[in-house]
C-alpha positions as CSV (number, residue, x, y, z in Angstrom):
1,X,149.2,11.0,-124.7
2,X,147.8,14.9,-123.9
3,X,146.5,13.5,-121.5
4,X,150.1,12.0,-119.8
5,X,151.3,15.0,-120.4
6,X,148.8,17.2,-119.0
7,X,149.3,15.4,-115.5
8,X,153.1,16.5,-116.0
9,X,153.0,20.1,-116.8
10,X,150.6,19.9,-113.6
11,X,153.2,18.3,-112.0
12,X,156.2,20.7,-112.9
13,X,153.7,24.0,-111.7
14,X,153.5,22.4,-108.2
15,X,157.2,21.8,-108.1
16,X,157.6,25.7,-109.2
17,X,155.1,26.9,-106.8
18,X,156.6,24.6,-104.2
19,X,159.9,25.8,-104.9
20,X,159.9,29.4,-104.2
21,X,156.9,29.3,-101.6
22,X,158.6,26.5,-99.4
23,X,162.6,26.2,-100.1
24,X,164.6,27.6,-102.9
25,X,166.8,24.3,-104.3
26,X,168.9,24.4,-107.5
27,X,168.5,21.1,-108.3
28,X,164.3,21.1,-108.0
29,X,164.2,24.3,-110.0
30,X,166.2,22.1,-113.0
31,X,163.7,19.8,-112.4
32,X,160.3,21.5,-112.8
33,X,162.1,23.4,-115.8
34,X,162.9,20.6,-117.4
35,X,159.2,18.8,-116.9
36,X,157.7,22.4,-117.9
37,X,159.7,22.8,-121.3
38,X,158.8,19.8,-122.2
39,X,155.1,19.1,-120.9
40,X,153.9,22.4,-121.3
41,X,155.7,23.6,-124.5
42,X,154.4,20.1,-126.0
43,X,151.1,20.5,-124.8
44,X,151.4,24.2,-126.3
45,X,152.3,22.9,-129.7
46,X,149.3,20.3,-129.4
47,X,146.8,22.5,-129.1
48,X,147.8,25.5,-131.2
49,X,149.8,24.4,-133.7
50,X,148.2,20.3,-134.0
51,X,148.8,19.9,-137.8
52,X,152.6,20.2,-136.8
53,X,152.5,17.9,-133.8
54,X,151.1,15.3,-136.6
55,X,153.5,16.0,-138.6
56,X,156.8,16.1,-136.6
57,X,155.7,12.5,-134.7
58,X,154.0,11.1,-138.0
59,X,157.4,8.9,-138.2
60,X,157.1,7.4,-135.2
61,X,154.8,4.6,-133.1
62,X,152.9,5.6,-130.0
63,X,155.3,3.3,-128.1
64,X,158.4,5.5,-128.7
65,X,155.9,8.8,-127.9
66,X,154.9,6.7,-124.5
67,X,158.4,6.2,-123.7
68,X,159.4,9.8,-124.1
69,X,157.0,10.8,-121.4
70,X,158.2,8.1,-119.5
71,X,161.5,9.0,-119.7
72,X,161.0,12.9,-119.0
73,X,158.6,11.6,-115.9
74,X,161.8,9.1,-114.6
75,X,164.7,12.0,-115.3
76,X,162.6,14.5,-113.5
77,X,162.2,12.4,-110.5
78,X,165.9,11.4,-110.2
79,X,166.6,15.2,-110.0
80,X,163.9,15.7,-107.0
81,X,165.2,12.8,-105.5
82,X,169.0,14.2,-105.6
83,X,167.6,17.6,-104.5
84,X,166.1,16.2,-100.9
85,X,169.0,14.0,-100.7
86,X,171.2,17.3,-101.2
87,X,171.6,19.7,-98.2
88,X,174.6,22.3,-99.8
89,X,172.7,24.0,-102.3
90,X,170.5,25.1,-99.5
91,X,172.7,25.8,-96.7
92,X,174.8,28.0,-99.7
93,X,171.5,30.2,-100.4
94,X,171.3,30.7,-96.0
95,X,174.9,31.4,-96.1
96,X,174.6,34.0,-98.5
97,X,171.7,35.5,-96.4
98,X,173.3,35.5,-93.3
99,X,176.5,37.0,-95.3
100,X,173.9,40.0,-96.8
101,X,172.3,40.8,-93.6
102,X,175.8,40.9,-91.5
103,X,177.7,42.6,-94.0
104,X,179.0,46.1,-93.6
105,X,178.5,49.3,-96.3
106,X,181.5,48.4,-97.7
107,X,180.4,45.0,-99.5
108,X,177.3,46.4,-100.6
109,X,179.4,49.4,-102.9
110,X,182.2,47.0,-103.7
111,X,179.4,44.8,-105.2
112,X,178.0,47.6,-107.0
113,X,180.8,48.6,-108.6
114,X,181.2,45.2,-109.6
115,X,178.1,45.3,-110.9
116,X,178.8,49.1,-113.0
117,X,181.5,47.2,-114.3
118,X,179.9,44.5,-115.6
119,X,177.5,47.1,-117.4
120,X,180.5,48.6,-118.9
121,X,181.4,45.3,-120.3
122,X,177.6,44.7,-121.6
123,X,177.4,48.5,-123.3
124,X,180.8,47.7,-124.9
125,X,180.4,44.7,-126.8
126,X,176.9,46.0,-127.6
127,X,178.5,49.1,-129.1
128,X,181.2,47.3,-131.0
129,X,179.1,44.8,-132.0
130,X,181.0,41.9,-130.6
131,X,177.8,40.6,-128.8
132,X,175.9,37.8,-129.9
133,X,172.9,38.9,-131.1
134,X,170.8,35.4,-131.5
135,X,167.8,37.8,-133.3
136,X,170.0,37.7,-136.4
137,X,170.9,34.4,-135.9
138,X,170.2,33.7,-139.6
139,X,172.0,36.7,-140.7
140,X,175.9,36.1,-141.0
141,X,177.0,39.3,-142.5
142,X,178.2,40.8,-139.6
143,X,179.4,37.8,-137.9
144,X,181.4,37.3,-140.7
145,X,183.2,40.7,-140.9
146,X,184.3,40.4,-137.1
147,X,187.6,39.2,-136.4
148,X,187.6,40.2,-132.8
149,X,185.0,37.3,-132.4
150,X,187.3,34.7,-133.3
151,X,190.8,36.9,-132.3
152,X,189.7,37.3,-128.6
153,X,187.5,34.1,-127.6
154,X,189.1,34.0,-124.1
155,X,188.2,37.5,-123.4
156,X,184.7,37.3,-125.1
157,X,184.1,33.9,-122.6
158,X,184.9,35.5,-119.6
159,X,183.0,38.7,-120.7
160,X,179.9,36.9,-121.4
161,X,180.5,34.9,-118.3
162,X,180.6,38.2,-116.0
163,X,177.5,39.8,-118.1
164,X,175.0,36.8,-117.5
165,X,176.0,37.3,-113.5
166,X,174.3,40.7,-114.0
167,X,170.2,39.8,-113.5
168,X,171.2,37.6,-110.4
169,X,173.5,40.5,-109.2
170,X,170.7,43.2,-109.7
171,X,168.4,41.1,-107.6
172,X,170.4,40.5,-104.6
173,X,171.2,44.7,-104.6
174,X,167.5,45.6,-105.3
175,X,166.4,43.3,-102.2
176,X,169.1,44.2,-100.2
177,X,168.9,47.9,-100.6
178,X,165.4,47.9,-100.3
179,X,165.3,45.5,-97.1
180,X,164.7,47.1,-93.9
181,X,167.8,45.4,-92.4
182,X,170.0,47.5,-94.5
183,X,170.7,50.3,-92.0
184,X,172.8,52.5,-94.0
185,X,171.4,54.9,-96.8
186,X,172.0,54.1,-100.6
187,X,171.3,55.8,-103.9
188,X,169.8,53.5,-106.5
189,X,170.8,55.5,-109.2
190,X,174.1,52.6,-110.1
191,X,170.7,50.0,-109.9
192,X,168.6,51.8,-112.4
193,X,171.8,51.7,-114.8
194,X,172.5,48.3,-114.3
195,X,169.2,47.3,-115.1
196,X,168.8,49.6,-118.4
197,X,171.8,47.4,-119.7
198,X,171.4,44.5,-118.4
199,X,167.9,44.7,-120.1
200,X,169.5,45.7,-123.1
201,X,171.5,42.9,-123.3
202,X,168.9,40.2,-122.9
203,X,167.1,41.9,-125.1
204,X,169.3,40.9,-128.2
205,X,170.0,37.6,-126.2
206,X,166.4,35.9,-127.3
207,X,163.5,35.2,-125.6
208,X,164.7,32.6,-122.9
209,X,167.2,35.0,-122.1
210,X,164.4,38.0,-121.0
211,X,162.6,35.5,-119.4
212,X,165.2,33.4,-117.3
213,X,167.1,37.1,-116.5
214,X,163.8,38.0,-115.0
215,X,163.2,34.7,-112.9
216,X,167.0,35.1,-111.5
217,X,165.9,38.7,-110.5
218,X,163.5,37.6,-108.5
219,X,165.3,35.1,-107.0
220,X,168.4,37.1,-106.0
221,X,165.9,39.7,-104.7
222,X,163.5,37.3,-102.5
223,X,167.1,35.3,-101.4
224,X,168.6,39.3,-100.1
225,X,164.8,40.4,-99.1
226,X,163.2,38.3,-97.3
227,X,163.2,34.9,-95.6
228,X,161.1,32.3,-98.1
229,X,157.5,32.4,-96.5
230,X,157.4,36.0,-96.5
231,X,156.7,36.1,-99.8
232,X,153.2,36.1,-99.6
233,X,153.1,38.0,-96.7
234,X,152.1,41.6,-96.3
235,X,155.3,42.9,-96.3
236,X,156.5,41.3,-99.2
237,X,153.5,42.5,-101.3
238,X,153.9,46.0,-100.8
239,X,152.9,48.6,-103.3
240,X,155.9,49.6,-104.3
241,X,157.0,45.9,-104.8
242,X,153.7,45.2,-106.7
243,X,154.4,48.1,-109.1
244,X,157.6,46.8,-109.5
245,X,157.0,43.1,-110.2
246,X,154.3,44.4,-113.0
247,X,157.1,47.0,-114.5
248,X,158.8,43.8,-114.9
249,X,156.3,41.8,-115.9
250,X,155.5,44.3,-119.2
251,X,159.2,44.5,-119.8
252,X,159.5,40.6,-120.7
253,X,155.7,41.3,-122.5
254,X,158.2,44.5,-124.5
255,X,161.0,42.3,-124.8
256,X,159.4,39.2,-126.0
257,X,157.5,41.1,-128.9
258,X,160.5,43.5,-129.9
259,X,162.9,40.4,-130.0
260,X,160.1,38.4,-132.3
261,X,160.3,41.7,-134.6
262,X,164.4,42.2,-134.4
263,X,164.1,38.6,-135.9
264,X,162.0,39.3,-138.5
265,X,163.4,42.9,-139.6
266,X,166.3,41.2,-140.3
267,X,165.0,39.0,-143.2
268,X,163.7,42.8,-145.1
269,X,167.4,45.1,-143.3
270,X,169.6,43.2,-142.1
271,X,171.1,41.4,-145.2
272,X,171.2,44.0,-147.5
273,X,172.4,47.0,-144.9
274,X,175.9,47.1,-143.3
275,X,175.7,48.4,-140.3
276,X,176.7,48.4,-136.4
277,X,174.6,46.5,-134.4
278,X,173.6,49.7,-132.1
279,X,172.5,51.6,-135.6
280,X,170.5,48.1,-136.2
281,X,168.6,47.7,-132.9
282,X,167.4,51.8,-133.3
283,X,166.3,51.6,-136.5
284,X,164.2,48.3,-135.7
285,X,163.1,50.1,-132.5
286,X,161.8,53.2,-134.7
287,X,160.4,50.8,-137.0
288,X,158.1,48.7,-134.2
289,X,157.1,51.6,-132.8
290,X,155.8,52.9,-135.8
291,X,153.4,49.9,-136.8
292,X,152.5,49.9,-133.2
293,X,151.1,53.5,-133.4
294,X,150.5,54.3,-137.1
295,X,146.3,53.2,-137.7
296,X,147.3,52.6,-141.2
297,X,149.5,50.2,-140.8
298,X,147.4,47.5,-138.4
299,X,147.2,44.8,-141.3
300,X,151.1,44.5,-140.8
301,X,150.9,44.8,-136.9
302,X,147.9,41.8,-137.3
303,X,150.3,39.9,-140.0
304,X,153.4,40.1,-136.9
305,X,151.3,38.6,-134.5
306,X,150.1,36.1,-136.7
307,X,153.1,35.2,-137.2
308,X,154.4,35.2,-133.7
309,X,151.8,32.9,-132.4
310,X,152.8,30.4,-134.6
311,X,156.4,30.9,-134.1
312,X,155.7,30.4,-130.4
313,X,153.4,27.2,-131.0
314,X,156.0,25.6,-132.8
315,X,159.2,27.0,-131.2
316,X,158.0,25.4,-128.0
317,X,157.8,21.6,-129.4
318,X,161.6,20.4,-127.7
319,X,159.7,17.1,-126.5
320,X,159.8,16.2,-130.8
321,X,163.8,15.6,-130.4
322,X,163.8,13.8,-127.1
323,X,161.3,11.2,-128.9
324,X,163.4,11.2,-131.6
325,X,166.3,10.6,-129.3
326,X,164.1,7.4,-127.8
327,X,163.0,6.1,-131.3
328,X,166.5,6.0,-132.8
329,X,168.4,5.1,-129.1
330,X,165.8,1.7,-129.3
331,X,166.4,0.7,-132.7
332,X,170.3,1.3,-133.2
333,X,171.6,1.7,-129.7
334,X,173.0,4.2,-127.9
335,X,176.6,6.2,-128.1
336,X,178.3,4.8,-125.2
337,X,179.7,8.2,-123.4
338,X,180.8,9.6,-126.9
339,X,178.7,12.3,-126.4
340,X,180.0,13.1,-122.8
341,X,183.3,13.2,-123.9
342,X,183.1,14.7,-127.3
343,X,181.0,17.5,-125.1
344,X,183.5,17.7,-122.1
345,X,186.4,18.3,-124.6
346,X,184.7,20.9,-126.8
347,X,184.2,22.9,-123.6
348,X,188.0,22.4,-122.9
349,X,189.8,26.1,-122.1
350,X,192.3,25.8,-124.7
351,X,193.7,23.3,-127.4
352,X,196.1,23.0,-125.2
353,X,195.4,18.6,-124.8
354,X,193.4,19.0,-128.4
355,X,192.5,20.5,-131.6
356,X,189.0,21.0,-130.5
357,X,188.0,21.5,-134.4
358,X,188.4,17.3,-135.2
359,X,185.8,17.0,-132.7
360,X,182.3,16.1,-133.4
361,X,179.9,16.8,-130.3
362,X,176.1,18.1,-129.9
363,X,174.0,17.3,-133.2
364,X,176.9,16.7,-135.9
365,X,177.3,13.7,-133.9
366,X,174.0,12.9,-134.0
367,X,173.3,13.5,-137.3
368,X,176.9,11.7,-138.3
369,X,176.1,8.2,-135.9
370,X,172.1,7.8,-136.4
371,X,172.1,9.6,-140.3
372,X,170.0,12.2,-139.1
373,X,169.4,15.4,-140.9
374,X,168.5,17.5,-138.5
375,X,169.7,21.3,-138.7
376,X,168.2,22.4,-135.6
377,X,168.3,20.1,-132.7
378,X,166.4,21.0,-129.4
379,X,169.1,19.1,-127.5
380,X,169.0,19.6,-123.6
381,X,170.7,17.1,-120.4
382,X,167.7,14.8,-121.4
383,X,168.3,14.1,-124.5
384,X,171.9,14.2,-124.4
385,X,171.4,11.1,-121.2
386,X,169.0,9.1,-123.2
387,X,171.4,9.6,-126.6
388,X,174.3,8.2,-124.7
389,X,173.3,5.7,-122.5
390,X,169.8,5.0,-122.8
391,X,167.8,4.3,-119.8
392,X,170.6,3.5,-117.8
393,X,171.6,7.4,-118.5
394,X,168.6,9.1,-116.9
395,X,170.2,8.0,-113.6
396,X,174.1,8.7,-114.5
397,X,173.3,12.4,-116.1
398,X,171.5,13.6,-113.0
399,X,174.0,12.0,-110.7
400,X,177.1,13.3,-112.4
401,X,175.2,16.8,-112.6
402,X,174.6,16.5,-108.7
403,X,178.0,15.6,-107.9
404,X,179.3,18.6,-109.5
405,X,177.0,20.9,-108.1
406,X,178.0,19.5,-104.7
407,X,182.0,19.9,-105.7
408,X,181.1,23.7,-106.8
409,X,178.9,24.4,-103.7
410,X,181.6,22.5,-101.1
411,X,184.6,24.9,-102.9
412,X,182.5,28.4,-102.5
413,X,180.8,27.4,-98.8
414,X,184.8,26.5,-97.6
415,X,186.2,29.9,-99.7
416,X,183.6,32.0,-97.4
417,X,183.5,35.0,-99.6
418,X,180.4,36.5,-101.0
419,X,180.9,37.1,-104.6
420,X,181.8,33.7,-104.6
421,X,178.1,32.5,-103.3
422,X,176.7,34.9,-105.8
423,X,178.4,34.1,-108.8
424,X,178.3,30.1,-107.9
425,X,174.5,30.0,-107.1
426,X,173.9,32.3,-110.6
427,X,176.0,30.0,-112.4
428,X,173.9,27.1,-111.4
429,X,170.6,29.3,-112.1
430,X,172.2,29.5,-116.1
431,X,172.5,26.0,-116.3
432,X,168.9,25.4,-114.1
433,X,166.5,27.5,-115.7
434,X,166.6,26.3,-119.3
435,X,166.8,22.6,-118.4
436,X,164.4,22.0,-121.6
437,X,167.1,23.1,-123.9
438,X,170.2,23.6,-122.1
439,X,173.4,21.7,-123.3
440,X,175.6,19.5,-121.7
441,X,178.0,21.8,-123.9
442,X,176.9,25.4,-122.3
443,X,176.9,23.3,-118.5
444,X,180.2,22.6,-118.9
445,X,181.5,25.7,-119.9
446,X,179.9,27.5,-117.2
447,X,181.9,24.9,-114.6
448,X,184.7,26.0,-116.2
449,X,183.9,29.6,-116.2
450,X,183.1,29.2,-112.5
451,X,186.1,27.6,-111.5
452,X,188.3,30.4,-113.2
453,X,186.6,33.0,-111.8
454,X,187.0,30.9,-108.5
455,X,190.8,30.8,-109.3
456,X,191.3,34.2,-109.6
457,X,189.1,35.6,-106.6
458,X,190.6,33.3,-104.2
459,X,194.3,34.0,-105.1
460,X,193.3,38.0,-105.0
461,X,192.2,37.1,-101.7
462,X,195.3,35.1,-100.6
463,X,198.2,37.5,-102.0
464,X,196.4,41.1,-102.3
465,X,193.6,41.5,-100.2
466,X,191.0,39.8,-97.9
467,X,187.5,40.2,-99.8
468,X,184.7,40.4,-97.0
């Protein structure tokens, strides 16, 4: 069974390699992220952390285990063959090149303002402490006391929405201001602010967060660079970019650590302190430093690491749920579209049709339908297919996820305006990169942030001004 999964994880490297070294295509990237969560991060578990791989599939036959691989193998493939099949998401990504390399000054500072304001938005709800900070997730006390989270929900969603546009945004400017078709001269002062927030905010986002926000960099900075085989050319590999790519790189080293830390300073502070989150994140900043360069305190240093590893060993095991999702799926059946709808609803804009609280969706529905007791489900597009219409759904999911991208990339080719491209193709990065745990929940809601954002560009366009 290592083994079968071995020859996936192989199999999801070559489709990352292939991606960014051949053709950049939404739909692949979802793909080999999907097949890597789950190969890899099971293979991880296997080897580092075995006595829990025993114990999490103890329950279950090596049947429904074989069939899990199987199904990952036959949902992956579905998405590669939708991806070839698909032309849009590729001529979007030209389009937006072309759009870069002929547009004029202008677009280039309206797009960094945009991209100043979205740093504003990021430093205020870090300050006020209306940002989700998933390193406390455990901690309610100051969720609790925050009536702004619940008071201003439509404000918070769009907020959020314009905030994760920021790493994708920071990539096409670096690439563009740094590519040698951009004939006019630009500070990078706005860019190095935009990044300290921007960092800041994935850094009390979680680990995925640091990690995806640094993939979508890169991609919005090799999509404004360069074309896609130059980037293992010469000029790609410059110095400077080299130095770059390796600030980067120990950045999502800092940020994976510090986040692992926030998490566990917040068993010993966080629930006995009341504090802002700003005050919180400075005091556990002082605090890491100071086991990181005080000698006597290397046995708690050596404990935190311990203790890392093993978080990451186990954290990593999202292929336990999806054969959980085939072992109970085979011997009760499946729900039938309950789960589409239930999720479809929940990620309504309103309660305008219905009271979205007498709905059950994600894993209260699975718990409630299979009498589970799970508290933390590792639920992802996958799972949510299989759940809902067994076998038959690792063809329907894909192609209802493949028609919408199409609708979504058809809308922003025909609007011909370039935030649109960027926000669209970041969008679909959010929902792309985390395909190993990524709900059909947080897909939906991003459509529906997309399309409002769509909404209100366009008709800016149409009544006030014409957006190049």
């Amino acid at each position: 069974m290592a083994l079968s999964l071995f020859v996936s994880g192989i199999c999801g490297i070559f489709l990352i390699v292939s991606t960014f070294l051949v053709e950049i295509k939404i739909l692949r990237i979802l793909a080999s992220s999907t097949l890597n969560g789950y190969a890899i991060g099971a293979l991880n578990t296997y080897i580092f952390a075995n006595e829990y791989w025993q114990k999490s599939l103890s329950e279950y036959t090596l049947e429904d285990i074989g069939n899990a691989v199987v199904a990952l193998n036959i949902y992956c493939t579905v998405l590669i063959i939708l991806s070839n099949i698909s032309k849009l998401d590729t001529l979007v990504i030209k389009s937006l090149q072309f759009k870069i390399r002929s547009a004029h000054k202008s677009t280039y500072i309206y797009l960094t303002y945009l991209g100043l304001f979205i740093s504003t938005i990021q430093i205020y709800l870090i300050v006020s402490g209306q940002a989700i900070f998933n390193a406390a997730s455990s901690i309610t006390k100051s969720t609790e006391n925050n009536s702004n989270l619940t008071n201003f929900d439509i404000y918070l969603s769009v907020g959020y929405f314009l905030c994760n546009l920021a790493p994708f945004l920071i990539g096409i400017l670096m690439g563009w201001s740094s590519s040698k078709q951009n004939i006019y001269a630009v500070k990078n002062y706005p860019l190095y602010f935009m990044c300290f927030s921007c960092f800041l905010w994935l850094l009390i986002a979680g680990r995925r967060d640091i990690l995806f926000g640094a993939i979508s960099v890169f991609i919005g900075f090799i999509i404004s660079n360069c074309n896609y085989k130059s980037i293992i050319s010469r000029q790609f590999l410059s110095i400077k970019k080299v130095c770059v790519i390796s600030l980067v790189i120990l950045l999502v080293w800092f940020g994976f650590n510090f986040f692992a830390y926030l998490r566990f300073y917040s068993y010993t502070y966080y629930k006995t302190v009341d504090t802002t989150l700003i005050s919180y994140l400075l005091d556990a900043f002082s605090s890491y430093l100071d086991i990181l360069t005080d000698p006597s305190k290397q046995e708690k240093l050596k404990i935190f690491n311990e203790l890392v590893e093993q978080n990451l060993s186990t954290r990593t095991f999202v292929f336990g749920f999806l054969v959980t999702s085939v072992h109970v799926v085979t011997r009760i059946g499946a729900l039938m579209g309950q789960d589409f709808i239930s999720n479809l609803l929940v990620s309504s804009p309103s309660n305008f049709f219905i009271d979205k609280t007498t709905v059950i969706a994600g894993e209260n529905l699975y718990n409630y339908f299979y009498n589970l007791s799970l508290p933390d489900i590792a639920n992802s597009y996958i799972t949510s297919a299989f759940l809902d219409f067994s076998w038959i759904g690792l063809l329907i999911y894909p192609l209802v996820i493949y028609l919408i991208y199409n609708f979504l990339t058809k809308i922003t080719i025909d609007s011909n305006l370039i935030l649109l491209y960027i926000t669209l193709i970041s969008s679909l990065l959010q929902n792309s990169l985390n395909g190993a745990e990524s709900t059909t929940i947080t897909f939906f809601v991003n459509c529906r942030q997309f399309l409002l954002f769509y909404l209100i560009t366009y008709l800016s366009k149409v009544l006030f001004f014409k957006t190049k």
